[in-house]
C-alpha positions as CSV (number, residue, x, y, z in Angstrom):
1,X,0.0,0.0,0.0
2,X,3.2,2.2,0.9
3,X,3.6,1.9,-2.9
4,X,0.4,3.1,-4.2
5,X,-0.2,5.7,-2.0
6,X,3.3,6.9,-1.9
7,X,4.3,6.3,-5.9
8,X,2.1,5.2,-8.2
9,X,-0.9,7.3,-7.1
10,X,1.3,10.5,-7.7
11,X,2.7,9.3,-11.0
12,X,-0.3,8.4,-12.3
13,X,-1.4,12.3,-11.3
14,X,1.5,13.8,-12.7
15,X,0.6,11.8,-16.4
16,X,-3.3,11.7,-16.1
17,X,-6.2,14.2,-14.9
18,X,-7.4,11.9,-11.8
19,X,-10.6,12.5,-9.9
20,X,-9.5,11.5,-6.3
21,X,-12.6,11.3,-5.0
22,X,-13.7,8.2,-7.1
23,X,-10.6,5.8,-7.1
24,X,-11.0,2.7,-7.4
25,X,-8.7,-0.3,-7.2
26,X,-9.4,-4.2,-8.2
27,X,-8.3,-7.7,-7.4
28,X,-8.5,-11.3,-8.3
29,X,-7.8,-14.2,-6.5
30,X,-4.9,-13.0,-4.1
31,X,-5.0,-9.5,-5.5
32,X,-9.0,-9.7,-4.6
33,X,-7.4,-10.4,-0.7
34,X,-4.8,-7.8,-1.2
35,X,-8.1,-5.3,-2.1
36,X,-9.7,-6.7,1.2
37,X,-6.3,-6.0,3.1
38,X,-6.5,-2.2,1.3
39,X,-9.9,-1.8,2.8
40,X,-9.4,-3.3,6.1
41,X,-5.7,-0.9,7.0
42,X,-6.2,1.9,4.5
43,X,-10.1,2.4,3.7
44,X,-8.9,6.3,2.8
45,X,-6.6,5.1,-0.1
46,X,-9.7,4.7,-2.6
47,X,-13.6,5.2,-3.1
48,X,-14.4,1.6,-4.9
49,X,-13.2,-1.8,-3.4
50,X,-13.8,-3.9,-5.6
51,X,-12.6,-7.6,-5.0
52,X,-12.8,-10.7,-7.5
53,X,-12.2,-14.6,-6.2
54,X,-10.4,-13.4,-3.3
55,X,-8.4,-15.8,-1.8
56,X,-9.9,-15.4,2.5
57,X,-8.6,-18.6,3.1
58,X,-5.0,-16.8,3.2
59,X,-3.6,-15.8,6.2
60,X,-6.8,-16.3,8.0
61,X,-6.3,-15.3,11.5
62,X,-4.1,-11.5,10.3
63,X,-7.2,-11.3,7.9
64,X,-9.6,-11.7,11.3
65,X,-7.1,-9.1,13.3
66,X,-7.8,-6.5,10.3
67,X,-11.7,-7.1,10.0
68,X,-11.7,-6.7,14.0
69,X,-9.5,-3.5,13.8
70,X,-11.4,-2.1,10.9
71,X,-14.7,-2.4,12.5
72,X,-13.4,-0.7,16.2
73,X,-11.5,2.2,13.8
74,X,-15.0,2.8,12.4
75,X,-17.0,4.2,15.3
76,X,-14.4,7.0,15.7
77,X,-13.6,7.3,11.6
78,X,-16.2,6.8,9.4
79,X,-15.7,6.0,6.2
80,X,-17.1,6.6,2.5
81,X,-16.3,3.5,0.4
82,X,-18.1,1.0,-1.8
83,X,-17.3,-2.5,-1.8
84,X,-18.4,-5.3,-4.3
85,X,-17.5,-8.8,-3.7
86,X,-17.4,-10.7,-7.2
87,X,-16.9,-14.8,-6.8
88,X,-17.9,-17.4,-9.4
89,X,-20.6,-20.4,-8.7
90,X,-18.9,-23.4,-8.8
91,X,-16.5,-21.9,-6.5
92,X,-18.5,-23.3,-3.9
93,X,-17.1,-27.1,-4.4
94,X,-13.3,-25.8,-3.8
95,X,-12.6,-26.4,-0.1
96,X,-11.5,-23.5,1.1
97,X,-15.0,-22.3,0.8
98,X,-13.8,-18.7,-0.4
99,X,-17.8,-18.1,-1.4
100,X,-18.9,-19.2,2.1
101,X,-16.3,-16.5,3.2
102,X,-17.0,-13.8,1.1
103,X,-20.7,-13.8,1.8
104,X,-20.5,-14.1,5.5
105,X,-17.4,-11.3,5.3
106,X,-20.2,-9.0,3.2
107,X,-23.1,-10.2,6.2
108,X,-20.7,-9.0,9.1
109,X,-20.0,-5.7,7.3
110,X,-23.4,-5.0,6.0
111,X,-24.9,-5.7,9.6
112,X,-22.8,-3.0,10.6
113,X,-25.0,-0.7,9.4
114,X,-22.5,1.8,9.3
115,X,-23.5,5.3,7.2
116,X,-20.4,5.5,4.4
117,X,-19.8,1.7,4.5
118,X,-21.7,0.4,1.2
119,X,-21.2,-3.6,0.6
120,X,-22.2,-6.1,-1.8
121,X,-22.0,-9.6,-2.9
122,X,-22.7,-11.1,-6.1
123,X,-21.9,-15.0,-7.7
124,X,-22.0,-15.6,-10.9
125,X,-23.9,-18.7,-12.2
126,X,-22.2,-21.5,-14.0
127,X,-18.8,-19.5,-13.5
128,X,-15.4,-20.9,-11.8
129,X,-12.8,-19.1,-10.0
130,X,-10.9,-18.1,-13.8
131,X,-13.8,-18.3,-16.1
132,X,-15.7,-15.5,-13.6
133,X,-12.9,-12.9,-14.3
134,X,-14.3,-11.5,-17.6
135,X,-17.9,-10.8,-16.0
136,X,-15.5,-9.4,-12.4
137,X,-13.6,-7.0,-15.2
138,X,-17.1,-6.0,-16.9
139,X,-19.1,-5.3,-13.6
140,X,-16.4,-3.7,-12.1
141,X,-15.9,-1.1,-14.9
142,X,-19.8,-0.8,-14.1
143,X,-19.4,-0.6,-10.4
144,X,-17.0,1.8,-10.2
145,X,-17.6,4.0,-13.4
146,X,-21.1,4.7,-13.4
147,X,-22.7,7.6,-11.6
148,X,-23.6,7.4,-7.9
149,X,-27.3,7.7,-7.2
């Protein structure tokens, strides 16, 4: 994250007329945990979270300590961020369980209720955890591109 924040978001600036307030960064698979690791220590860094296939059977319990951290951090600084959780169907029958994870990871967040903290979950029928990635790329551009109502 030291990187993006530090680097690459002010390279890109120099280069290209960026609107700040509507940054949005992507993952699949292990990138899809790094997104959830963005949100979870950095939920500043970017507007749209957007994470595809992520991998939450990774590092488990420092994933648990950053949900748990992120939630007390919340009460005191809200935030103003969109996440969309993207994970294929047939996912389901891989045993880590990353669809069981990712719905009950968007359950805990959305019973939050918290103003500023927008989450969804969506699985995409008859798709695995590579075919999915073209539908992930497509909604995202969607998710995170369109205008806010």
């Amino acid at each position: 994250m030291r990187f993006i924040e530090e680097e690459l978001k002010p390279d890109m600036e120099q280069q290209f007329q960026i609107d700040r307030d509507r940054q949005a960064i992507f993952g699949h698979s292990l990138g899809g945990l790094f997104v959830i690791h963005a949100l979870f220590t950095r939920p500043e860094a970017f507007r749209y979270y957007i994470a595809g296939s992520p991998s939450l059977h990774w590092n488990q319990e420092v994933m648990q300590e950053e949900e748990q951290e992120f939630v007390a951090r919340l009460k005191q600084h809200p935030v103003n961020v969109r996440v969309w959780i993207g994970m294929g169907e047939h996912e389901k029958t891989h045993p880590a369980r990353n669809n069981d994870k990712a719905s009950g990871l968007t359950e805990r967040l959305s019973a939050l209720k918290q103003p500023g903290l927008d989450i969804a979950y969506t699985e995409f029928e008859e798709e695995n955890h590579v075919s999915v990635l073209p539908f992930l790329i497509s909604r995202t551009m969607r998710f995170a591109c369109s205008p806010e109502s």
